[in-house]
N, C-alpha and C positions, 0 to 999 in steps of 0.2 A: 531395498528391503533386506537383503540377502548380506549387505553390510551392515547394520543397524544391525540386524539379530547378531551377525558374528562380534561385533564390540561388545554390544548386550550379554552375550552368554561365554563369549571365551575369554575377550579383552576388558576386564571388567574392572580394570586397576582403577586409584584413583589419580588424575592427573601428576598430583599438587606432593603425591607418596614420592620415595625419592627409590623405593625396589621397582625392579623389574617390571612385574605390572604398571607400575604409577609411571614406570618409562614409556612404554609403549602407547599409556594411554595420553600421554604428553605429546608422543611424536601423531598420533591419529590428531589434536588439536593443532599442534603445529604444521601438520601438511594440508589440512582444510583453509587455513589463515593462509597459507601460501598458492595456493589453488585460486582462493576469492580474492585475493591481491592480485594476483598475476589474469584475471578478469578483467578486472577495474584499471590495473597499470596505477596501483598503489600500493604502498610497501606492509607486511606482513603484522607487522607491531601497529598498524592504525585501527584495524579490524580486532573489533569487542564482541562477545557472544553474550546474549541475552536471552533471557527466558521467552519472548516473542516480541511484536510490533512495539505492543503497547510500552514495555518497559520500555524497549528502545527511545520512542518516542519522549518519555516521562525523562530520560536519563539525560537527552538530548537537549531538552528545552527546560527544563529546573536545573540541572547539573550546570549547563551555560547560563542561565539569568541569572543563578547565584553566585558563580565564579567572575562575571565578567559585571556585579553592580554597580560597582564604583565608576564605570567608565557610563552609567544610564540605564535607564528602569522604564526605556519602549519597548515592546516588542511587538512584531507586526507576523500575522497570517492569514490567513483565507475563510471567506466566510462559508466553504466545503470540504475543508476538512476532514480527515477520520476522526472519531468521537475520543480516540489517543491521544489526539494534539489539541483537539477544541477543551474536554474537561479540563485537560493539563494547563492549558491556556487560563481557562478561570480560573483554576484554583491558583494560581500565580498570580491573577488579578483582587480575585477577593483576599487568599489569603496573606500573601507575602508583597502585594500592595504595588505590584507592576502595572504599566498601564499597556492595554493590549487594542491595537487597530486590527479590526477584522474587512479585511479587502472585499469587494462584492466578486462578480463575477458576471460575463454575457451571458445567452441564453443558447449559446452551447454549453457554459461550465467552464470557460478560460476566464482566467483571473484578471479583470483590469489593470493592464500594467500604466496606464495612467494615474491609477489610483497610488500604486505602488509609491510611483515618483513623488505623490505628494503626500503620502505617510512617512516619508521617511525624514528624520531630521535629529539634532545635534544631538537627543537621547536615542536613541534606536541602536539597542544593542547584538539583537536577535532576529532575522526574518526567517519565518518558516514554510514554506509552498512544498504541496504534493505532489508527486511524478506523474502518475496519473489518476484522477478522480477513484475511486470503488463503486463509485454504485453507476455512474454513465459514459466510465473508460475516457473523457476528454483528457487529452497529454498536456501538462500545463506547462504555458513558455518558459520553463524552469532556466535554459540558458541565460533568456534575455532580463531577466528576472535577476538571476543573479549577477551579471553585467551590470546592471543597472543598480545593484547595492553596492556594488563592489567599488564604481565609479564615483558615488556619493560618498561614502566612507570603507576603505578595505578592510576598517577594522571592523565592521560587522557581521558579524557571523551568519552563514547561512545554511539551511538545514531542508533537508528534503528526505519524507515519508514519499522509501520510492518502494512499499512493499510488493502494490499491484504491479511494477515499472519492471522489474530485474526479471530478468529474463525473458521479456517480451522486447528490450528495449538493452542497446548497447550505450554503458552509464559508465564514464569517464569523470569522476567528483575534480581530479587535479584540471584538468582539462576545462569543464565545464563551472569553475570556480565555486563548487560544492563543499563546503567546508563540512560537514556532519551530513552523512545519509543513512536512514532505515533501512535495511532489506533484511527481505525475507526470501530463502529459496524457495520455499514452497514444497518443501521436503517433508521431514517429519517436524509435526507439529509440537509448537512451545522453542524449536530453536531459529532461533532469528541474530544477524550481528549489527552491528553499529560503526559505520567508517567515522570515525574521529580524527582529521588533519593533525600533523605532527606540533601545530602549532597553534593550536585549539585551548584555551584553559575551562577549563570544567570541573566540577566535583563531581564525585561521588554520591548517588545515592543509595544506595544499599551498603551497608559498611562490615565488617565480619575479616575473614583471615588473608584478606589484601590480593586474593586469585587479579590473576590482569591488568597489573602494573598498578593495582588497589582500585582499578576505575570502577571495577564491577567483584565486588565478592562474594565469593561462592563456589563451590565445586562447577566444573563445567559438565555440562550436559555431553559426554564423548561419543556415545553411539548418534545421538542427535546431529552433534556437531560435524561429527566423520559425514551420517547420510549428507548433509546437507552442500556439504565439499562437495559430494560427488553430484549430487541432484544439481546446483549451479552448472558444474562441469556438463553435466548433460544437455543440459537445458540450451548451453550456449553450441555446442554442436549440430552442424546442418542449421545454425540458425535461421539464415535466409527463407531457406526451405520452408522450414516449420511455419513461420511468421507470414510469409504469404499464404500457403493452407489455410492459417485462421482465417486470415480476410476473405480470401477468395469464399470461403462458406461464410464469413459473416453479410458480406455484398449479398450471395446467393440469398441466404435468409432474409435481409431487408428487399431485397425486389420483390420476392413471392409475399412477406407478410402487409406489403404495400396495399392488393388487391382484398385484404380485409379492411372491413371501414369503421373509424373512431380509433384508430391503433393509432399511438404515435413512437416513432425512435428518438429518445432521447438525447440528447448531444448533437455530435457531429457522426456523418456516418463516412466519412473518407477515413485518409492518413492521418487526420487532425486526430484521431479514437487509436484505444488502443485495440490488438485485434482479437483479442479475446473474451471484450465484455461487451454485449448488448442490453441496452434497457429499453424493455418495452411496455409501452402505456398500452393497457386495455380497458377504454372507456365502459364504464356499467358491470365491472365484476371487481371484485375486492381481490387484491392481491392476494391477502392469507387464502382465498378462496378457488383461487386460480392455480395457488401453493400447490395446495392440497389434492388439487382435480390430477395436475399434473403428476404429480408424486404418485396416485393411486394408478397410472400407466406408466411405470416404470420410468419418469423425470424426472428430476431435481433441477431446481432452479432455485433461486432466494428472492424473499421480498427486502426493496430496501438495499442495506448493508447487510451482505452477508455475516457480520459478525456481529450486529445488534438485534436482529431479528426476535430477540425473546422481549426486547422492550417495541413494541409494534408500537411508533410514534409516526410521525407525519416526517416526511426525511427533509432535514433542513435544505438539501440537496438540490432536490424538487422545487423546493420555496426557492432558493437564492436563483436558479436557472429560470425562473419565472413559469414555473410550467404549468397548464390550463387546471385548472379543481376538480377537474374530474379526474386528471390524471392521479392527483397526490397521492392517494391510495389505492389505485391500481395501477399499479407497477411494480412488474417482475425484474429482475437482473437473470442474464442464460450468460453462464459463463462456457467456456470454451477453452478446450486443452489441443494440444498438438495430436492426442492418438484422438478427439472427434471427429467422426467420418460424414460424407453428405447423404449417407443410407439415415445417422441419426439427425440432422438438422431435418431432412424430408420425414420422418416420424415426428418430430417436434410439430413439425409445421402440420401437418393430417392431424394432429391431436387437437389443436389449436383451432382448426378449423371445422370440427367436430363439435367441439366441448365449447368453444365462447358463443356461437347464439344462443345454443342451450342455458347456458349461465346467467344471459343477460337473460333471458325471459323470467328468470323466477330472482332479478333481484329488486331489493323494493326501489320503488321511483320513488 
């Protein structure tokens, strides 16, 4: 925070200016890109700055279908999704005329790599898999996934929405045969980058005064971009630490919410999850309802995807993991940070155990 304001109010140059200002606010972009490179064990110039997930996403997957047509007009992803790569995905399908194989998934939320093997073939220019699920934390076999395109053809590109994934999770793209990945620090909101392999072809989609080797133009976001250096850097310090704490209260919270009855945890509730999201079904109360109870005792949770919730649809999520009708729409997502203590997980859980008979009694049958 305490950087962000200082870029914001003292270092206010603009990057792309060639004075003093425009220098420093250069070197703040330049030492975040060498910070999240030196994370990853990827070099400095692969790392793109975007306005959030979604562009990244959009940049990711139209920027490569259209750069890489000539070599085939498949592209293949998951039938779970962020709503970033699924729209993106149609409108590539209906509008510019690609044909797109949407994977199913078990009934934890891991992607059939059976299916994979047999979507792939002599068009398939793009595969896209997510690091970990948003709305039921499942980690998807994103290695073996991409082993498996890679072995079929190395010239097909692979890309992973690993917003939820980064810094919960140590993500090596050269390593794990990742050619394009999403992240998000989880910093200040709206700045997100994009690792693009040095040997990647892609266009452009936003076009303007050529900022970042012309992949992405626009002024760059530098208070954004500086926190979000440092917020990564944080993130992955004491990692061990931190990452067990989530679990160990997320275990805690799944054995206590056990003894209430119709609840169900969604996904997998091991190492298979990531350890900061739980989704839990609560049979006979309406999520937005459950929202709301919680909210008014000082909670916050989300229904759904925490980042579509203003369009309250039925979560394709839910549908593809095959999960019971009664759950579809009750279900909350309780996310989890490093500073959540077990004083709030035992409040959660008292509030819960309060407020849900009460709720089902007065919902209609």
């Amino acid at each position: 925070g305490e950087l962000v304001y200082k870029v914001m109010c003292r270092d206010y140059g603009n990057p792309s200016s060639m004075h003093r200002k425009g220098v420093d606010a250069e070197h703040y972009v330049k030492g975040a890109k060498e910070s999240l490179a030196k994370l990853m064990k990827v070099n400095a110039k692969e790392i793109f700055f975007t306005s959030g997930g979604t562009e990244s996403d959009n940049l990711a997957l139209i920027g490569c279908a259209r750069a890489n047509r000539r070599a085939g007009n498949h592209l293949i992803t998951t039938s779970i999704e962020h709503p970033a790569i699924l729209n993106t995905m149609r409108y590539l399908e209906e509008e510019e005329g690609f044909r797109v194989t949407y994977l199913p998934v078990d009934c934890c939320g891991r992607v059939k790599l059976d299916a994979l093997k047999e979507a792939l073939c002599p068009e398939t220019i793009l595969v896209s898999i997510m690091y970990v699920n948003n709305e039921v934390g499942t980690v998807q076999p994103v290695e073996e996934a991409a082993s498996i395109v890679k072995d079929y053809n190395p010239s097909i590109l692979f890309h992973s929405d690993a917003v939820q994934g980064f810094g919960k999770y140590r993500i090596y793209p050269k390593r794990q045969k990742i050619d394009l990945l999403s992240v998000s620090g989880h910093g200040p909101k709206g700045t997100v980058f994009l690792y693009i392999g040095e040997k990647v072809k892609i266009r452009p989609i936003l076009f303007g005064g050529g900022q970042q080797r012309d992949i992405r133009s626009g002024t760059e976001n530098v208070p954004g971009i500086a926190g979000l250096g440092l917020a990564a850097e944080l993130a992955y310090k004491d990692f061990d630490i931190k990452t067990a704490l989530m679990r160990e209260l997320k275990e805690y919270f799944i054995s206590e919410i056990g003894q209430m009855e119709n609840t169900v945890i969604h996904g997998v509730a091991d190492e298979g999850s990531a350890p900061h999201i739980i989704s839990l079904g609560v049979a006979g109360v309406r999520s937005e309802v459950l929202l709301h109870t919680l909210e008014d005792k000082g909670i916050y949770v989300s229904s759904g995807s925490a980042c579509a919730s203003n369009h309250p649809a039925v979560s394709g999520v839910l549908k593809g993991i095959g999960a019971a009708r009664e759950y579809l729409d009750a279900t909350i997502r309780i996310s989890m940070s490093e500073f959540t203590t077990k004083e709030e997980i035992d409040y959660l859980l008292e509030t819960l155990y309060k407020c849900v008979p009460m709720l089902r009694r007065y919902t209609r049958h």
